[in-house]
ZAMIDO-886814 format. One record per residue (C-alpha): residue number from 1; chain; x, y, z. Coordinates in steps of 0.001 Angstrom, whole numbers, plus 500000, padded with zeros to 6 digits. Example, Ala and Ser with C-alpha at 12.3 -4.5 7.8 and 13.67 -1.06 7.14 Angstrom:
# ZAMIDO-886814
REC   n chain     px     py     pz
REC   1     A 512300 495500 507800
REC   2     A 513670 498940 507140
//
This chain:
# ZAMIDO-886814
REC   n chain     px     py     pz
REC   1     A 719324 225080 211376
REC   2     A 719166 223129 208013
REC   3     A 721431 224554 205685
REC   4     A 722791 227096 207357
REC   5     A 724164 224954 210244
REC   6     A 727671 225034 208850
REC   7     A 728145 228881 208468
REC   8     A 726818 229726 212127
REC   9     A 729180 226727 214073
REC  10     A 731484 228256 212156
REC  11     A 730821 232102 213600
REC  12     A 729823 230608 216753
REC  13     A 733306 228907 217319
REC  14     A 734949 232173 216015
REC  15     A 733363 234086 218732
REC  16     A 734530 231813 221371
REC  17     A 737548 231404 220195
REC  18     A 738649 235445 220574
REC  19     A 735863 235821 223701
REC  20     A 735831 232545 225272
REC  21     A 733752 232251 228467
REC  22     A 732304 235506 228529
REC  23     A 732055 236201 232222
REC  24     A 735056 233958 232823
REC  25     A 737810 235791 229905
REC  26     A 738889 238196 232241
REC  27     A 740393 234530 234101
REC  28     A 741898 233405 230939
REC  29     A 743432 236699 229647
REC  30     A 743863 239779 231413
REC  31     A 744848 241941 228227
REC  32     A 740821 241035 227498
REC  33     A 739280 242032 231273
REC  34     A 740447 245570 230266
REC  35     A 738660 246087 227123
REC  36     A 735888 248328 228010
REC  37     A 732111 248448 226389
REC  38     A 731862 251850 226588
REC  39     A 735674 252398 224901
REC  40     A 734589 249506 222518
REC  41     A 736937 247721 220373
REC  42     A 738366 246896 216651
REC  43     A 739063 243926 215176
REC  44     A 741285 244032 211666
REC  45     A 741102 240845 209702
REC  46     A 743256 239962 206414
REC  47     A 744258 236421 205261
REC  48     A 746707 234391 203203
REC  49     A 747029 231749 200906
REC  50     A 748811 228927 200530
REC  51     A 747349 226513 198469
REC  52     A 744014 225458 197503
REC  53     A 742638 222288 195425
REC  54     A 739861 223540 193776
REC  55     A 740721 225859 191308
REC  56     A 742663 226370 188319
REC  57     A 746725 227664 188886
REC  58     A 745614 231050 188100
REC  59     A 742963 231570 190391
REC  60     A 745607 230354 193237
REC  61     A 747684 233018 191946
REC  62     A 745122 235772 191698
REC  63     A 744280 235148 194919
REC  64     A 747514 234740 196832
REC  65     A 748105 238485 195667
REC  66     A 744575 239835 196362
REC  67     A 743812 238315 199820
REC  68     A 746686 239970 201306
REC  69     A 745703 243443 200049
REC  70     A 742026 242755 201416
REC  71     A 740973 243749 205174
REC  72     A 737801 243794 207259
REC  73     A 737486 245877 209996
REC  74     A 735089 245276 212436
REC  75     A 734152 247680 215441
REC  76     A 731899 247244 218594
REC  77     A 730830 249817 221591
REC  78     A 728230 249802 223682
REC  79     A 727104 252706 226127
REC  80     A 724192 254355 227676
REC  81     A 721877 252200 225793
REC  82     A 723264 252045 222499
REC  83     A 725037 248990 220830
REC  84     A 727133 250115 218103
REC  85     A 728871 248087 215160
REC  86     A 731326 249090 212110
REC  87     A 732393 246592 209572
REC  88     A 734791 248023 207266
REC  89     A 736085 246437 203766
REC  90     A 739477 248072 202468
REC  91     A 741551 247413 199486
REC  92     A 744769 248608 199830
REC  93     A 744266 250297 202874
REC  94     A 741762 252475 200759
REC  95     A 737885 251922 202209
REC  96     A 735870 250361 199577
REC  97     A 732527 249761 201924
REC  98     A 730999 250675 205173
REC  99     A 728004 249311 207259
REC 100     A 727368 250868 210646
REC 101     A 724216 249864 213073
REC 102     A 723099 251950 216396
REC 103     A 720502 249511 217943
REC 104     A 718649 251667 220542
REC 105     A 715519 250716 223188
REC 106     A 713263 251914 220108
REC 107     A 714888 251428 216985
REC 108     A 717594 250096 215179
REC 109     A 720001 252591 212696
REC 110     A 721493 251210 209499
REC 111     A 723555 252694 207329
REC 112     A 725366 252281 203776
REC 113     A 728313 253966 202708
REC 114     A 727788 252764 199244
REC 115     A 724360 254430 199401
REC 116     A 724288 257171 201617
REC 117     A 721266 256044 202709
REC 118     A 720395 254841 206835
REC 119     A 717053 252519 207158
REC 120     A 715574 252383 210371
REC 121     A 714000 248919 211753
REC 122     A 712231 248282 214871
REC 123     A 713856 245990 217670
REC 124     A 711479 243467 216763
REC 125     A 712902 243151 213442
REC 126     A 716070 241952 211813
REC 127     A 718158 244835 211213
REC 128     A 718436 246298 207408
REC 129     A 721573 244391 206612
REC 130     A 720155 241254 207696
REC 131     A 716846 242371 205471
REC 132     A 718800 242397 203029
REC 133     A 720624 239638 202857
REC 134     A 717869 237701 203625
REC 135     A 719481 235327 206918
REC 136     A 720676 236150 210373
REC 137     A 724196 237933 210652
REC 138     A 724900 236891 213952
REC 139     A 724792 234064 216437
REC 140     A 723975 233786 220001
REC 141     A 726647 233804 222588
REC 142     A 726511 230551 224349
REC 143     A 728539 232553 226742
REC 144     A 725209 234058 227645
REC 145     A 723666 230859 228946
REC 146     A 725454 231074 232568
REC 147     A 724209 234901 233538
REC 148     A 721206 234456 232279
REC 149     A 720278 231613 234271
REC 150     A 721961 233211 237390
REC 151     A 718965 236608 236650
REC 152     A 716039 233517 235752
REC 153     A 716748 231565 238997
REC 154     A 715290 233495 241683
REC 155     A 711564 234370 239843
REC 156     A 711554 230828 238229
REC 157     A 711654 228954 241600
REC 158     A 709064 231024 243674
REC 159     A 706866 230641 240443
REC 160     A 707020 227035 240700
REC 161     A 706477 226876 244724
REC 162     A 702730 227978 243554
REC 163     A 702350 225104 241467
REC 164     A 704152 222384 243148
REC 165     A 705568 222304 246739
REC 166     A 709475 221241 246359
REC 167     A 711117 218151 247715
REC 168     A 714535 218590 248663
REC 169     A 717298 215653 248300
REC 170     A 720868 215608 249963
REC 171     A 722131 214036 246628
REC 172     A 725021 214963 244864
REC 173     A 725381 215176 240973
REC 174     A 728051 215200 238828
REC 175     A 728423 218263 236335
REC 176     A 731273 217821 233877
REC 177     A 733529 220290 234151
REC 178     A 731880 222146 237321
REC 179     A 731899 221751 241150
REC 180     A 729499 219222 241645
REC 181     A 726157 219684 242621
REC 182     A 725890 218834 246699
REC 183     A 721628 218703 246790
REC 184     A 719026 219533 244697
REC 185     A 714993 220709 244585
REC 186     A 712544 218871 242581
REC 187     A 709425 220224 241117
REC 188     A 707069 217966 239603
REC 189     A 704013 219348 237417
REC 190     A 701482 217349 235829
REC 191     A 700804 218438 232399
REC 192     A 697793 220285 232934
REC 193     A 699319 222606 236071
REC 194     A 702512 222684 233578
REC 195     A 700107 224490 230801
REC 196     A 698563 226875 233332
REC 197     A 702161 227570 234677
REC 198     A 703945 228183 231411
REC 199     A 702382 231294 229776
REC 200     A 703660 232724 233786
REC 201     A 707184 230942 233322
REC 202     A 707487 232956 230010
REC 203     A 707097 235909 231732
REC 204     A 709885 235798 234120
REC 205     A 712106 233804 231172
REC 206     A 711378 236304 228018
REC 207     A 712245 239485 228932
REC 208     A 715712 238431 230489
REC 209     A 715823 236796 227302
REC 210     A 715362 239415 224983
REC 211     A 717921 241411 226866
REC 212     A 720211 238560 226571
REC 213     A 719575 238986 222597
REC 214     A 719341 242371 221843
REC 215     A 721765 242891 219416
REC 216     A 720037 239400 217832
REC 217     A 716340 240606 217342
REC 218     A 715301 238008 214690
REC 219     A 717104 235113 217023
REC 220     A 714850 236230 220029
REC 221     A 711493 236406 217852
REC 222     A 712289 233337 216564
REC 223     A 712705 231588 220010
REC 224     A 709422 233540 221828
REC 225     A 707238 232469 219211
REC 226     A 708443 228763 219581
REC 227     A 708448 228639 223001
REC 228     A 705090 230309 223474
REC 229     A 703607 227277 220932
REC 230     A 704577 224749 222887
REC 231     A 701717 222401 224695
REC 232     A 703158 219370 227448
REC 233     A 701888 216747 228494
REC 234     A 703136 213619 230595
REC 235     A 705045 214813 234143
REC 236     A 707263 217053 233948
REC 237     A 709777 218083 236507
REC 238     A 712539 220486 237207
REC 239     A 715882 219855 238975
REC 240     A 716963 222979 240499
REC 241     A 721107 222229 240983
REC 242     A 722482 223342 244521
REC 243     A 726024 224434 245885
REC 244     A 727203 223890 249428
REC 245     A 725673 226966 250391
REC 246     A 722547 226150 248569
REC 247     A 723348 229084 245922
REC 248     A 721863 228365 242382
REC 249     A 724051 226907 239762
REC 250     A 722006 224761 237575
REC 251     A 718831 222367 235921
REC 252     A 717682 220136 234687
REC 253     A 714091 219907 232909
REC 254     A 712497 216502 231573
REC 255     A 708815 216262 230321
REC 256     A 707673 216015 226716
REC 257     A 706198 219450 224401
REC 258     A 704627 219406 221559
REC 259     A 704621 221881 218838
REC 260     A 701843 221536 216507
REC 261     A 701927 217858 215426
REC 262     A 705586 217671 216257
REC 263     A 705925 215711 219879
REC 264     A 709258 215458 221546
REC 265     A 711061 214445 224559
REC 266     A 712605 217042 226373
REC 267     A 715938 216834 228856
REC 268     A 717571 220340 229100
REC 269     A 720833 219640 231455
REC 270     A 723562 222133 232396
REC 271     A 725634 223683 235315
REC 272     A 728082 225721 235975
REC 273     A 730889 226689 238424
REC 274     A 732598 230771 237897
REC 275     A 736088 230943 236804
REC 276     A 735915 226936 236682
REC 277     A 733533 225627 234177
REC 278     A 730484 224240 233159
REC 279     A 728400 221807 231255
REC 280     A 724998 222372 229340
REC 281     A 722723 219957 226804
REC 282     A 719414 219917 225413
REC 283     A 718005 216683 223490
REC 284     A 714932 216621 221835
REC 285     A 714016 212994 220375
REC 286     A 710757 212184 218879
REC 287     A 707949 210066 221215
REC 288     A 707509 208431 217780
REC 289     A 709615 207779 214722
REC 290     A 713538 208609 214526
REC 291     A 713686 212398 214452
REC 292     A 716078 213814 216499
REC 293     A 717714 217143 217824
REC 294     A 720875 217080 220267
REC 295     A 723240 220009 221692
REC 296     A 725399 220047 224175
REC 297     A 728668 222239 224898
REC 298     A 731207 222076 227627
REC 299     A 734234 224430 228663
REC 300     A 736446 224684 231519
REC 301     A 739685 227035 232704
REC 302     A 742791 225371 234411
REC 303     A 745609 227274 235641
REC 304     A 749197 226600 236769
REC 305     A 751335 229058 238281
REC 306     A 755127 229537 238650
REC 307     A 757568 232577 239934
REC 308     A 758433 233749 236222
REC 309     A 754715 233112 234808
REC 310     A 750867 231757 234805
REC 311     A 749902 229322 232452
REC 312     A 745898 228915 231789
REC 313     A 744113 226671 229405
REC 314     A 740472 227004 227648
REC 315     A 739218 223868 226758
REC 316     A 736259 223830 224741
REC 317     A 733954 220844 223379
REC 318     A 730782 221227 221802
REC 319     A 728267 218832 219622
REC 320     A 725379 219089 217172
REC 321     A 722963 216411 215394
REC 322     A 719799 216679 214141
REC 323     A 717748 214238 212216
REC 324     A 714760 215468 210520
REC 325     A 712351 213143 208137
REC 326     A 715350 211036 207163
REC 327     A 717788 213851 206390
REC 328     A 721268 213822 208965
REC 329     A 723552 216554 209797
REC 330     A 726075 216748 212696
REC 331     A 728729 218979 213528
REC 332     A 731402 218736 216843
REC 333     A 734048 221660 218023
REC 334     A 736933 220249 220091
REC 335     A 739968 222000 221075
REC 336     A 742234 223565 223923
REC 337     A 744473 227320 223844
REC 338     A 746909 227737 225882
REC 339     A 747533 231406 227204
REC 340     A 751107 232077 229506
REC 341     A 751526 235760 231249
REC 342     A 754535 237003 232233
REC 343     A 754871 237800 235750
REC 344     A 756978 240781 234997
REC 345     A 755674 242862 232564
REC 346     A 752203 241053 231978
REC 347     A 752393 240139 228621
REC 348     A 750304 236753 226956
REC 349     A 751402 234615 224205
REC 350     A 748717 232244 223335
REC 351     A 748518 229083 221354
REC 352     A 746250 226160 220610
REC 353     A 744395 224190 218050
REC 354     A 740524 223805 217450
REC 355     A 738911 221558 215152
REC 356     A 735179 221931 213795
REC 357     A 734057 218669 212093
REC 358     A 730757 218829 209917
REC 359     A 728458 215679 208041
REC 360     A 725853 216704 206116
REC 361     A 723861 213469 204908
REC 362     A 727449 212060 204516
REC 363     A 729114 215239 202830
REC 364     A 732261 215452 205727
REC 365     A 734108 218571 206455
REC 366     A 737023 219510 208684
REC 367     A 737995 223133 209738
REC 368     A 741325 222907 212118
REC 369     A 741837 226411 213356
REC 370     A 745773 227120 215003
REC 371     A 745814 230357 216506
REC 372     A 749452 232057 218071
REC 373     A 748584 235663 219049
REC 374     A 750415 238007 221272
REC 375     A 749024 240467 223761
REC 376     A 750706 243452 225395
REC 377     A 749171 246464 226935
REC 378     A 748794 247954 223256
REC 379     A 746522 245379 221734
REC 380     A 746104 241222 221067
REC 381     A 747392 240042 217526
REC 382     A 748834 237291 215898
REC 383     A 747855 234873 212958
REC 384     A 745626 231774 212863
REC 385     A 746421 228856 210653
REC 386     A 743402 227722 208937
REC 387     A 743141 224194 207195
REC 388     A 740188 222797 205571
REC 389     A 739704 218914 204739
REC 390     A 737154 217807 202854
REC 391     A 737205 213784 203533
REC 392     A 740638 213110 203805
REC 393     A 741863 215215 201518
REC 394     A 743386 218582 202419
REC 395     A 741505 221496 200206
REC 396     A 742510 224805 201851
REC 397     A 745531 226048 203420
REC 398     A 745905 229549 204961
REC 399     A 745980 232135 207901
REC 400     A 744402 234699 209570
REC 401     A 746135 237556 210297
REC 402     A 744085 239581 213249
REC 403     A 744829 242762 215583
REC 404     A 742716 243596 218204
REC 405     A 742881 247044 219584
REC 406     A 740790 249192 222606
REC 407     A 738927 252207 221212
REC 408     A 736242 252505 218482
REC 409     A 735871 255168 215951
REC 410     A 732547 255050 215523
REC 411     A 730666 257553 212833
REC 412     A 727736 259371 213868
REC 413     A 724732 259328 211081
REC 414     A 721691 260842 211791
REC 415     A 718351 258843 212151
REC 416     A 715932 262266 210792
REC 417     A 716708 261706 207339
REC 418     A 716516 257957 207622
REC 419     A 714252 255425 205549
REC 420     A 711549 253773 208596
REC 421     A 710530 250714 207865
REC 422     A 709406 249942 211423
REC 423     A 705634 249697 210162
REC 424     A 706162 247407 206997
REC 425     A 706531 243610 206364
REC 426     A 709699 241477 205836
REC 427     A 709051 241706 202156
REC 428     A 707809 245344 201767
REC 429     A 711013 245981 203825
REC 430     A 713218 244068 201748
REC 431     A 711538 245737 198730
REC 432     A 712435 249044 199643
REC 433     A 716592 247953 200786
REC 434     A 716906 246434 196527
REC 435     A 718019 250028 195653
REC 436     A 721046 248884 197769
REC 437     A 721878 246180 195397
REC 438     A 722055 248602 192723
REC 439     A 724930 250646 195132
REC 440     A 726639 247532 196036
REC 441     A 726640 245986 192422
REC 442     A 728292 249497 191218
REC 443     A 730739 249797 194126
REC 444     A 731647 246152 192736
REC 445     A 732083 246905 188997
REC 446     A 734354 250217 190146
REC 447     A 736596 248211 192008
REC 448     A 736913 245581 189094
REC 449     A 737504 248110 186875
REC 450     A 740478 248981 188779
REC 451     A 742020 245635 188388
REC 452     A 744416 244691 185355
REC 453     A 742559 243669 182119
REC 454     A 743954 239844 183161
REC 455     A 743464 239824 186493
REC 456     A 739530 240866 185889
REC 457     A 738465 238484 183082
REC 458     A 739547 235616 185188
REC 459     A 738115 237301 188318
REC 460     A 734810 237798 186776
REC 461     A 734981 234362 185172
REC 462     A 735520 232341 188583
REC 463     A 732419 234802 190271
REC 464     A 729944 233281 187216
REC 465     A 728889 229830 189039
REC 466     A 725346 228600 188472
REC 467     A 723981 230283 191799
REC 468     A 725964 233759 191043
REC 469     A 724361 233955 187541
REC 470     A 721077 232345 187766
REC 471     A 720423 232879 191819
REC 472     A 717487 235197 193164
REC 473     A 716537 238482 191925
REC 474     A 715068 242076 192620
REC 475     A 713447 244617 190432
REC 476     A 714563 248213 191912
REC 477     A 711897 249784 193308
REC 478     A 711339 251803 190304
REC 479     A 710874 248823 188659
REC 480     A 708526 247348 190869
REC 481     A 706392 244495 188778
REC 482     A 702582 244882 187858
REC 483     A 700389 243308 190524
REC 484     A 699075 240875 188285
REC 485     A 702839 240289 187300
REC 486     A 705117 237185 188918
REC 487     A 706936 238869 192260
REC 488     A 710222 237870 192391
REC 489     A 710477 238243 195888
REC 490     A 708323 235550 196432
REC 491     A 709957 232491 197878
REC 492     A 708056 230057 194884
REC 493     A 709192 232488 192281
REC 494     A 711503 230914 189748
REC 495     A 713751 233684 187275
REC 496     A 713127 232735 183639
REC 497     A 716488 233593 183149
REC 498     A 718961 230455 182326
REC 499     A 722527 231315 181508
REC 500     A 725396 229632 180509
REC 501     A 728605 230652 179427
REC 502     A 730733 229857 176341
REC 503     A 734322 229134 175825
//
């Protein structure tokens, strides 16, 4: 994760925080059980501030006036094999930008409003904005992990009957959060048979995992090509988690992999119960030396019910280290909402607090997140408080104010005149999307120039930080350097532009 750790715990809580359990939301909130795919959704963000320690007065003021006046709409459908998405920035209720993706079985359909111009990218590849901006834009649904595992269970067992005959034990084990396990089958595979078996586990694994990511293409390349390098050795030997009526509903995998030079121990644990809960880690520490990788996340639904109303409760913990050549991050998500429907008329009211605690080689954060939202049969909204601490010291202060409505109006571009860049590498690509910069970087300068005189200098004085000013770099493509000439879209490229500003 490295760097970007922070940013996707950060999306990934989000996510769970308005979807929660996936298969289980339609337990914790009715209003969400009738949002339908094919229908779709939108999601309108704006914020608030209250206060904010770094900064000068005026930038607290110019941004307690421009954050209100700010919103992001964000749409979602998905129907007869198309996944659709619309995020929408708006100033003053006026649209400023648009970006809308269509990811089909053979392609995937971006397009700029800025622009005018769609790309098309192949399902194999990020998608244009994520080209673009050079990084994933999304995160996988840990939501996921329970359904999938309910498709992989009946290939992955048979498989393994081939390779090792199974030993069945009466035993019970304890999965937090879920019914407990009342017996289990064990599979044990030397590390030669676990070789020969592997490229045939893949098989029944990958394709239920790519369907699992496909509106995360660069996620799922990511994870075939690393699970496809790995080489075991030592025994290795799969739990396969039992329920009184001997149904699937969990595993747990030990044995060590290797990839390349790299050797870990593996223990991938997790269960789960439906409209209960469930439990899942995976810890990878080095055979040798003090690297070390370790995730685990936990969630469960309680309910209480009276004459006048039902009260159920998410609570969700999850937990991230890594330690990699003497470098130390961790991150932890802890927190509980609290949803109570009416009896009579069906309405929620929901409240709660989460908390999101990150240490990067010592550098500790805290985001506390306090959401109170509404829902009737016309739509979820409310505000959530957000508070960020860096140490002890309280540096942010403001809310989120978010409606969330059935229905999607979705535009409908045309892939015939689009761009393909189905055919072309990562950096041809991302050659060909820098004439999007050039849209983006005008669309920015007409929107400052609608700003007061005042309220721009200081604007455009705040944006010029040393990674703003003297950050990466693309010629257009009608610029395109020499070939003997330095690329600047090479990752060892360094601009031989320093700047620094006078006052």
């Amino acid at each position: 994760m490295g760097k970007k750790f922070q940013r996707c715990l950060a999306l990934c809580c989000a996510i769970l925080l308005i979807f929660s359990f996936g298969s289980a939301q339609a337990d914790f909130s009715p209003y969400l059980s009738t949002l339908s795919p094919e229908k779709g959704f939108t999601l309108s963000l704006s914020a608030t501030l209250e206060s904010m320690e770094n900064g000068t007065d005026s930038t607290l003021a110019l941004l307690k006036d421009a954050l209100p006046r700010l919103k992001i709409l964000l749409s979602g459908q998905e129907a007869s094999q198309r996944t659709q998405t619309l995020a929408q920035i708006a100033w003053d209720d006026a649209p400023l930008l648009s970006i809308f993706t269509q990811a089909q079985p053979d392609f995937t359909l971006t397009s700029f409003s800025s622009s005018g111009q769609s790309y098309l990218t192949a399902p194999s590849q990020p998608d244009a904005l994520a080209l673009l901006a050079g990084e994933k834009t999304s995160f996988p649904l840990i939501a996921n992990l329970p359904q999938l595992y309910t498709q992989w269970a009946p290939a992955l067992y048979p498989l393994l009957s081939e390779y090792a005959a199974p030993k069945k034990s009466k035993t019970t084990t304890s999965i937090k959060n879920a019914t407990a396990s009342s017996a289990y089958e064990n599979y044990t595979l030397d590390a030669d048979t676990m070789n020969a078996a592997w490229p045939r586990i893949l098989n029944t694994l990958l394709p239920l995992l790519q369907d699992a990511l496909q509106d995360q293409p660069a996620w799922y390349q990511e994870a075939e090509k690393l699970l496809s390098s790995l080489v075991f050795s030592g025994s290795c030997r799969f739990k396969r988690f039992l329920d009184k009526q001997d149904g699937d509903m969990g595993l747990q995998f030990t044995g060590n992999a290797a990839l390349g030079g790299d050797v870990r121990k593996v223990t991938l644990f997790g269960g789960y119960t439906p409209d209960k809960g469930g439990f899942v880690s995976l810890a990878l520490p080095a055979v040798k030396g003090k690297n070390n990788f370790k995730i685990s996340f936990t969630g469960k639904i309680t309910s209480k019910e009276t004459k006048k109303e039902t009260q159920k409760t998410l609570t969700l913990e999850g937990s991230y280290t890594r330690t990699m050549d003497g470098e130390k991050e961790s991150a932890a998500l802890t927190g509980s909402c609290k949803n109570i429907i009416q009896q009579e008329n069906g309405s929620e009211a929901w409240s709660g607090k989460f908390t999101v605690d990150t240490n990067l080689n010592g550098e500790k954060n805290t985001w506390t997140l306090t959401p109170a939202l509404s829902a009737t049969d016309t739509g979820l909204s409310g505000t959530v408080d957000v508070r960020k601490k860096e140490g002890n010291t309280q540096v942010l202060k403001g809310q989120v104010i978010l409606a969330l409505t059935p229905e999607a109006q979705m535009p409908l571009p045309s892939a015939a005149s689009a761009l393909d860049l189905r055919l072309m590498t990562s950096q041809q690509a991302r050659a060909n999307l820098m004439g999007e910069m050039k849209s983006l970087s005008r669309l920015l300068l007409d929107w400052l120039d609608t700003l007061p005189k005042e309220t721009r200098a200081l604007l455009t004085h705040d944006l010029r930080t040393d990674s703003w000013m003297n950050g990466e770099w693309a010629p257009l493509p009608s610029e395109t350097a020499a070939p003997h000439a330095p690329n600047p879209l090479d990752e060892n490229y360094e601009s031989p532009w320093i700047v620094e500003e006078e006052w």
